[in-house]
C-alpha positions in Angstrom: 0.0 0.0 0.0 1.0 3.4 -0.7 0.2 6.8 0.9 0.5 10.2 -0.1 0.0 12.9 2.5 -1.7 16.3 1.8 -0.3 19.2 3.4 -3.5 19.2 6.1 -2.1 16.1 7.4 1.0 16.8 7.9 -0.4 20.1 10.0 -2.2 17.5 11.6 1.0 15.6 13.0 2.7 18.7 12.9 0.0 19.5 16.0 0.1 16.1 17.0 -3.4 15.2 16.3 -4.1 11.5 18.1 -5.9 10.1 15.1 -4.0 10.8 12.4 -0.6 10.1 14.9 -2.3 6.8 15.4 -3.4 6.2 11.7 0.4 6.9 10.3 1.3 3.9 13.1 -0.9 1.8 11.8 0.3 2.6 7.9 3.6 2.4 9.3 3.4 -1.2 10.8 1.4 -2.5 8.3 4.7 -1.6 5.9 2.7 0.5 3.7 5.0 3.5 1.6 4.6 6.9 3.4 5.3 9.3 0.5 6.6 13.0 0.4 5.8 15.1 -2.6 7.8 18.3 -3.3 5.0 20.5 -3.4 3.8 19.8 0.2 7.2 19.7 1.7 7.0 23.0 -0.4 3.7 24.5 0.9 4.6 23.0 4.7 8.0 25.0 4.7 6.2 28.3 3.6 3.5 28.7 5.6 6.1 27.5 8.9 8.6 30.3 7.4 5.6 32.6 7.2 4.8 31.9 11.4 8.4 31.8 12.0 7.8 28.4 13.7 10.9 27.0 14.2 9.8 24.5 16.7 7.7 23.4 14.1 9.7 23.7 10.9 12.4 21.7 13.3 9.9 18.6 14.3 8.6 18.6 10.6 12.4 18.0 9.6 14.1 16.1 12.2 10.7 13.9 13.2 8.4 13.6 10.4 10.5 13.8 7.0 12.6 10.8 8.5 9.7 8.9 8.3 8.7 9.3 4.4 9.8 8.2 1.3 10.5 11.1 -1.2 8.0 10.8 -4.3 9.6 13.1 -7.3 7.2 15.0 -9.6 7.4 13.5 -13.3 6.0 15.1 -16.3 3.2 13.0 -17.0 2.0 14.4 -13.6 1.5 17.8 -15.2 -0.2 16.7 -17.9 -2.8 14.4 -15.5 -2.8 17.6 -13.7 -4.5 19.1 -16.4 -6.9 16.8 -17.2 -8.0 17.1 -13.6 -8.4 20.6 -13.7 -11.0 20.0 -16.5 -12.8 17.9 -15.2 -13.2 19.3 -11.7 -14.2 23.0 -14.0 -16.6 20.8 -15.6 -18.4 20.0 -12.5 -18.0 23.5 -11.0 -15.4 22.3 -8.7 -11.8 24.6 -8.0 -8.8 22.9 -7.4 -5.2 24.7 -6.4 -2.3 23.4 -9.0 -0.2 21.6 -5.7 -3.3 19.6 -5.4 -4.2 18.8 -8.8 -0.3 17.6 -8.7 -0.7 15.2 -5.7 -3.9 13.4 -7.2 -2.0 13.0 -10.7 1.2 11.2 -8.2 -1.7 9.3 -6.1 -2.9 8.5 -9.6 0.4 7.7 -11.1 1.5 5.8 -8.5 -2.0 3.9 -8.1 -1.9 5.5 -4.8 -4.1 6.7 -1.9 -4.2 10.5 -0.9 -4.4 10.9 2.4 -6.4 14.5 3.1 -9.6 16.0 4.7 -10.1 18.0 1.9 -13.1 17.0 0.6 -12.6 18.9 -2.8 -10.4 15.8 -4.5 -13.5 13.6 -4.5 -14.5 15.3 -7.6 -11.5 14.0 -9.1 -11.0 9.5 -10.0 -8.6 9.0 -7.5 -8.5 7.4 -4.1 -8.7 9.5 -1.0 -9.0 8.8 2.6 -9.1 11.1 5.9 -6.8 10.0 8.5 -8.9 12.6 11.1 -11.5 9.7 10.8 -10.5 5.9 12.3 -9.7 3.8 9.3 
């Protein structure tokens, strides 16, 4: 099994939320891949540069990236991108670019997106939320 962690998760073990601490165990011990992506370790690192969190930016880097596999961007992923973008348009849905990125890598990578952003069920991939017991 592979997972692929939206930035609102990693906030969420950032602020050491119990159920999604307790869901990455469980991914963890079951041996499934905890993947990375460049634009969330991207969008994590701004907005704790923005706060000037260095308590945070420090457990995000010395606890949590440890932990993850890195998953690299590839081209095709821009181009899936795309065609997610239209079809979430298409049913009156918006989308930011880093997550239209992320559900072409869950997609590429026959992965599941881990988020509690509701907004990527418009799109054909798979999505759970680690805020809920799994």
């Amino acid at each position: 099994m592979m997972y692929i962690l939206d930035t609102n998760v990693i906030a969420d073990l950032i602020h050491l939320n119990a159920q999604v601490r307790a869901n990455l165990a469980a991914a963890r011990q079951a041996n499934a891949d905890i993947m990375m992506t460049r634009p969330v370790y991207y969008e994590v690192v701004r907005g704790l540069v923005k706060q000037q969190a260095t308590r945070k930016l420090r457990i995000f880097r010395q606890d949590l990236l440890p932990l993850m596999k890195q998953e690299p961007l590839q081209d095709e992923d821009w181009e899936q991108a795309a065609h997610f973008w239209a079809a979430a348009v298409s049913k009156g849905r918006q989308l930011s670019d880093i997550d239209l990125l992320l559900a072409a890598m869950a997609h590429r990578r026959g992965a599941i997106l881990i988020s509690s952003d509701t907004d990527f069920d418009a799109l054909t991939i798979q999505r759970q939320d680690w805020r809920l017991a799994t």
